[in-house]
C-alpha positions as CSV (number, residue, x, y, z in Angstrom):
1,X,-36.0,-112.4,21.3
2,X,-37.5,-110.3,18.7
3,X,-39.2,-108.0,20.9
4,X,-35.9,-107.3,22.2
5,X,-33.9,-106.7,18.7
6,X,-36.9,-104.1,18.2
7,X,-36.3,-102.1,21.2
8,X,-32.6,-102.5,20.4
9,X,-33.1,-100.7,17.4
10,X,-35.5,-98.1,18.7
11,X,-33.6,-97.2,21.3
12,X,-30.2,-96.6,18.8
13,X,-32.3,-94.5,16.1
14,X,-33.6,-92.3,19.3
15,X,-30.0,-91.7,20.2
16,X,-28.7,-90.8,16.8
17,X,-31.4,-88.6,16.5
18,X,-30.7,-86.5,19.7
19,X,-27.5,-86.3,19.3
20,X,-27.6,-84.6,16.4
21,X,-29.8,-81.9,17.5
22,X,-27.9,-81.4,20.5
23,X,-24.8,-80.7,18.4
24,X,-26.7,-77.9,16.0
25,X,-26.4,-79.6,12.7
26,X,-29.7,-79.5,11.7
27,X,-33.3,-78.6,12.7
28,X,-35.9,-81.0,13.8
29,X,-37.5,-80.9,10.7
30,X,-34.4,-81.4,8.9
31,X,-33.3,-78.2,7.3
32,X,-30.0,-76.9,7.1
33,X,-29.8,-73.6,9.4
34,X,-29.5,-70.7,7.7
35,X,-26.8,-69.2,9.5
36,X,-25.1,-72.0,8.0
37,X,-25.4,-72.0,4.2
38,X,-24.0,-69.6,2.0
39,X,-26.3,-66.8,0.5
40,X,-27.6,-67.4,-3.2
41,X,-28.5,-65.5,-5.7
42,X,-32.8,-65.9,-4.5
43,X,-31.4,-65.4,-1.2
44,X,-33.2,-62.3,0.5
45,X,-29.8,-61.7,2.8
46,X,-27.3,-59.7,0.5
47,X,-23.8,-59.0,1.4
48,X,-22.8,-55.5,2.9
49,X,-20.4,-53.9,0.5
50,X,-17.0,-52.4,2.1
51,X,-17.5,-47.9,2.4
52,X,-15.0,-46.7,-0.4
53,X,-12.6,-44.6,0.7
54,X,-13.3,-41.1,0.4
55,X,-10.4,-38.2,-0.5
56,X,-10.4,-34.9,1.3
57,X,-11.6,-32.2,-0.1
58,X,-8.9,-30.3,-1.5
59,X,-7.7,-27.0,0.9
60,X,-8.5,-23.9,-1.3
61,X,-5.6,-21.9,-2.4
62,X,-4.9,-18.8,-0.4
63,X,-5.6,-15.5,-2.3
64,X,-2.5,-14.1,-3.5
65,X,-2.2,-10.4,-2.6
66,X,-3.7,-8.2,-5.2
67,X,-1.0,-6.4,-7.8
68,X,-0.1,-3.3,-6.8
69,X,0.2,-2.2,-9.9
70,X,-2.8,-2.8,-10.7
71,X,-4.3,-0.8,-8.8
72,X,-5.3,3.4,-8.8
73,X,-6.9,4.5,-5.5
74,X,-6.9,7.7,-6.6
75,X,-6.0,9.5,-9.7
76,X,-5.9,13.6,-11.4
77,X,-3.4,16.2,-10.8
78,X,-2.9,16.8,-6.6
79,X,-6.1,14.5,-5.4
80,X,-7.4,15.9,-2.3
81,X,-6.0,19.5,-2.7
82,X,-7.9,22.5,-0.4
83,X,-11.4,24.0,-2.8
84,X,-10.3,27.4,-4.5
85,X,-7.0,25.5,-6.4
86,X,-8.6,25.1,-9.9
87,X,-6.5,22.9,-12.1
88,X,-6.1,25.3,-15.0
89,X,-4.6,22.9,-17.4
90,X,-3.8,19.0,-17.7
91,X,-0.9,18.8,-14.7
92,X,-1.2,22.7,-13.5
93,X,-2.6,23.6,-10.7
94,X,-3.5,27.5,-9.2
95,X,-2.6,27.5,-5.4
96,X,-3.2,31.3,-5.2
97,X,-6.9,31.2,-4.0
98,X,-6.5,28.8,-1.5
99,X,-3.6,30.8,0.2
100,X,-4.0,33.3,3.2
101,X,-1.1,35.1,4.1
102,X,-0.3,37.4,7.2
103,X,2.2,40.0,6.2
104,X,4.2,42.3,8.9
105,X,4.3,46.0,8.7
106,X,7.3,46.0,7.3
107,X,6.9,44.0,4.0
108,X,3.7,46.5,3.7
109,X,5.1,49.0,3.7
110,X,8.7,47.9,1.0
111,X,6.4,46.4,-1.5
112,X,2.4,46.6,-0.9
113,X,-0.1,44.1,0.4
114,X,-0.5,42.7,-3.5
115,X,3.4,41.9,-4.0
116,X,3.1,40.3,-0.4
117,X,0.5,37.9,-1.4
118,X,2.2,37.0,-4.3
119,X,5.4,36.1,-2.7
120,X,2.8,33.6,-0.7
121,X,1.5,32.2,-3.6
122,X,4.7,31.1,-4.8
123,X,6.2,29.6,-1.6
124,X,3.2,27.5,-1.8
125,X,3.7,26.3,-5.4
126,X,7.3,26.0,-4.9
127,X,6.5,23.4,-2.1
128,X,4.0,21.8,-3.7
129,X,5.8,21.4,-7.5
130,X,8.8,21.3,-6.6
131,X,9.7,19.9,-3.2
132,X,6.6,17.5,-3.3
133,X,7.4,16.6,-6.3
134,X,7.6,13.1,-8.7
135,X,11.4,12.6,-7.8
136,X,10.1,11.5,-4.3
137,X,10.0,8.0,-5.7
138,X,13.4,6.5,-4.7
139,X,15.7,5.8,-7.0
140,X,19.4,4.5,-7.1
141,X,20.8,7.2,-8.9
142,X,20.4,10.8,-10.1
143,X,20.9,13.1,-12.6
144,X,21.5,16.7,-12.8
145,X,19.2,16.9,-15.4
146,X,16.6,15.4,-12.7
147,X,16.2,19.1,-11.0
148,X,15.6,21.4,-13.7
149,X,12.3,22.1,-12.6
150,X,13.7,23.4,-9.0
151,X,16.3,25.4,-11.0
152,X,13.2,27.0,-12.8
153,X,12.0,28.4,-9.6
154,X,15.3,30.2,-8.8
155,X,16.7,33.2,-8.9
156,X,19.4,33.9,-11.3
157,X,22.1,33.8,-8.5
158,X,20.4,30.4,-6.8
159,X,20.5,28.9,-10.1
160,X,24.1,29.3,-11.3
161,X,25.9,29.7,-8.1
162,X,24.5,28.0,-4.7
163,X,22.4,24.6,-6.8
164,X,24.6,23.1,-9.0
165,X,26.8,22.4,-5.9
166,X,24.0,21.1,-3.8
167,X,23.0,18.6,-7.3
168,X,26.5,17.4,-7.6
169,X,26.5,16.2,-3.9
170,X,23.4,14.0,-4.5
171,X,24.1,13.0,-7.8
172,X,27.8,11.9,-6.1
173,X,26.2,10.3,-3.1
174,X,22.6,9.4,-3.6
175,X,22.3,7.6,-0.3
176,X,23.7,10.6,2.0
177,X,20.9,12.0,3.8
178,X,22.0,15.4,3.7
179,X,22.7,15.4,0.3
180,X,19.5,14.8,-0.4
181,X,18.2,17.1,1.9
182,X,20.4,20.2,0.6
183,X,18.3,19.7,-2.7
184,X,15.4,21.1,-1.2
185,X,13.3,18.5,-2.6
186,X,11.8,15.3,-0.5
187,X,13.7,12.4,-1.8
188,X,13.0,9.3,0.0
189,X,14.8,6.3,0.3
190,X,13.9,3.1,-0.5
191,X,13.6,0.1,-1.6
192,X,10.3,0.6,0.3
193,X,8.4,2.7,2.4
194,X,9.2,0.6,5.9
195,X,7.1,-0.9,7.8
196,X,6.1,-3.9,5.5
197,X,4.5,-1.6,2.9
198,X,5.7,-1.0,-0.9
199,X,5.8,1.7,-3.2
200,X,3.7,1.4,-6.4
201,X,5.2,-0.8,-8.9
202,X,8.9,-2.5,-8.8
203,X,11.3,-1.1,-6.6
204,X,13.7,1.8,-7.9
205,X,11.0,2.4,-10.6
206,X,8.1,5.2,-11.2
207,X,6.6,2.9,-13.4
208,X,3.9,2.0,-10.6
209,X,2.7,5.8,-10.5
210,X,2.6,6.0,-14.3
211,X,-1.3,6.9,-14.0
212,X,-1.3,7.6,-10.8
213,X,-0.2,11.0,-8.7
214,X,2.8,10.7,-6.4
215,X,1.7,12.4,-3.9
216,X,-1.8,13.3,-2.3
217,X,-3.8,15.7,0.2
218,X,-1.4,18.9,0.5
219,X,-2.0,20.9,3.3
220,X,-0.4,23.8,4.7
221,X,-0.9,26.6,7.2
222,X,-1.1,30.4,7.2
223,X,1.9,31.9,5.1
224,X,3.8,34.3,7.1
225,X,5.5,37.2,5.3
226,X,8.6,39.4,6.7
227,X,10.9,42.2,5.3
228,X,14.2,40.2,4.8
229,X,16.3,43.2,2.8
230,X,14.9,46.1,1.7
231,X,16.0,48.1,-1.8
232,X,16.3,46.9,-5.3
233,X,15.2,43.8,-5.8
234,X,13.7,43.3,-2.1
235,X,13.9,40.3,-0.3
236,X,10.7,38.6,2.0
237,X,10.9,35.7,4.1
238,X,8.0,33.5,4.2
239,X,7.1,31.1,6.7
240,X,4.8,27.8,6.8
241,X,4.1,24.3,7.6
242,X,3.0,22.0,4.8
243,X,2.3,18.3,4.6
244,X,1.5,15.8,1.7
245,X,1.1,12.1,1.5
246,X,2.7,9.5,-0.8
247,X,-0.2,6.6,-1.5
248,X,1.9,2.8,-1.0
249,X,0.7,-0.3,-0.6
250,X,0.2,-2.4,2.4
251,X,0.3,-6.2,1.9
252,X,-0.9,-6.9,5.3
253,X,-4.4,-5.5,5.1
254,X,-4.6,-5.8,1.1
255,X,-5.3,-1.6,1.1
256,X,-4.0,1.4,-0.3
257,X,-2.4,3.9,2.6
258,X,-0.3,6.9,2.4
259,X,2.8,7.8,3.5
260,X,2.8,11.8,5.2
261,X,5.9,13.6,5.2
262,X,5.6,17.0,6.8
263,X,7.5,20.1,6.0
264,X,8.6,23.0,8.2
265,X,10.0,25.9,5.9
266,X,11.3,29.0,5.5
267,X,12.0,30.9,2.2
268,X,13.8,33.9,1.0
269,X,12.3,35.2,-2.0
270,X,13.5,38.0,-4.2
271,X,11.2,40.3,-6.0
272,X,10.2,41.5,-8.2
273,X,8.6,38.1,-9.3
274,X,9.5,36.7,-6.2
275,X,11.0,33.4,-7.4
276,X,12.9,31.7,-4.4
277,X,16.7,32.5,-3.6
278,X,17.4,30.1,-0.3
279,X,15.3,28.0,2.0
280,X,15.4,26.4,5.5
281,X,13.3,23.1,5.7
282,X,13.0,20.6,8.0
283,X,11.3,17.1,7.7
284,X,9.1,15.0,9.5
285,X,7.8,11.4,8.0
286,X,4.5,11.0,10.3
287,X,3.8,7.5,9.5
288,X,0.9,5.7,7.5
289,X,-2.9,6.2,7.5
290,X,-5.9,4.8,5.3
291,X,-5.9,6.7,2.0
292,X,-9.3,7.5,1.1
């Protein structure tokens, strides 16, 4: 009977025993599992800590376009102008010994090969100081006050009796093409130049070309010289083709260009200082190019 209450009991601890190794609750030896308890401060296993969110970087600002009027690509009296036109003082240039003329026979022969070339001379500087001049730069209204350095440049009779009526017309109507035209001065119109570019400065304003020249790299061809009247004084004709350029501002490239405006003319001039008494011009915007 004992025997039998012993191997009833060895038989029940065998099967406890088992059964709680089967269901993972602790080792054989006795331990907990690790898996199973929670990690202490000896522990070797550490928690993983969460990744912090990071913030984008910001996006760098956009470079705003640089100031026009800031800027002074190029600066002095005429930039660019042919060798042999010496600027004899502050503002003045001499076109005379960059000018070759071709006279005809008959102006030889009325008033001499000297009094030719002089004519020459000053249907280049009337071009280049007075029709390429600073009131270029649009503007929303004139003044007759604005062309007294054309009316320098005139004969008596220009001056008094054929000018002040083409002055009146522009400074009636300063957005009438021929108007302006009939001043014998380039006068563009603005606000800007077209083509996405801008003048210099704030609109309607020559405060952008304040220390810098209005226009840049005159050119012009061979002046031609004719007999237009003979007698006291004498008239000449002379003929040429002149250009200039404006310097503006393009936004798109962040660079200085220019603006050329090309000039076909024909001039009477009366002697015997040869100041001019008419003109025929025509005009010709060519577009933009790099200024250098």
């Amino acid at each position: 009977m004992k025997t039998w209450v012993v191997k009833g009991i060895t038989t029940l601890v065998l099967v406890v025993a088992v059964t709680a190794v089967g269901l993972g609750l602790t080792g054989p030896d006795g331990q907990v599992r690790p898996s199973d308890r929670s990690p202490s401060a000896g522990s070797e296993e550490t928690a993983t800590p969460e990744p912090e969110p990071t913030t984008p970087a910001p996006e760098p600002t956009p470079l705003a376009p640089a100031d026009p009027t800031a800027l002074s690509p190029v600066t002095g009296t005429w930039p660019g102008r042919p060798d042999g036109t010496p600027e004899v003082s502050p503002g003045v240039v001499d076109w005379c010994p960059a000018v070759q003329v071709q006279v005809s026979d008959a102006a030889r022969r009325a008033v001499g090969e000297q009094a030719a070339a002089a004519a020459a001379c000053r249907a280049v500087a009337f071009t280049f100081e007075a029709r390429y001049s600073r009131l270029a730069l649009p503007r929303e209204t004139f003044a007759a006050t604005d062309f007294a350095g054309v009316e320098d440049q005139l004969t008596e009779r220009a001056r008094t009796s054929t000018y002040p009526a083409r002055v009146a017309a522009v400074v009636a109507s300063p957005r009438s093409t021929a108007a302006r035209e009939g001043t014998g001065v380039v006068l563009l119109d603005g606000p800007g130049p077209g083509g996405g570019r801008q003048f210099f400065g704030p609109p309607w304003s020559e405060t952008g070309y304040a220390d810098r020249p209005v226009w840049v790299d005159p050119t012009w061809s061979v002046v031609t010289i004719d007999l237009q009247r003979g007698g006291s004084p004498p008239l000449l004709s002379a003929r040429l083709e002149a250009s200039a350029g404006v310097p503006v501002w393009n936004p798109a490239t962040a660079a200085p260009e220019k603006l050329t405006v090309s000039t076909t003319a024909s001039y009477v001039l009366a002697g015997p200082d040869w100041r001019v008494n008419g003109w025929t011009l025509s005009q010709d915007v060519r577009g933009f190019t790099p200024l250098t």
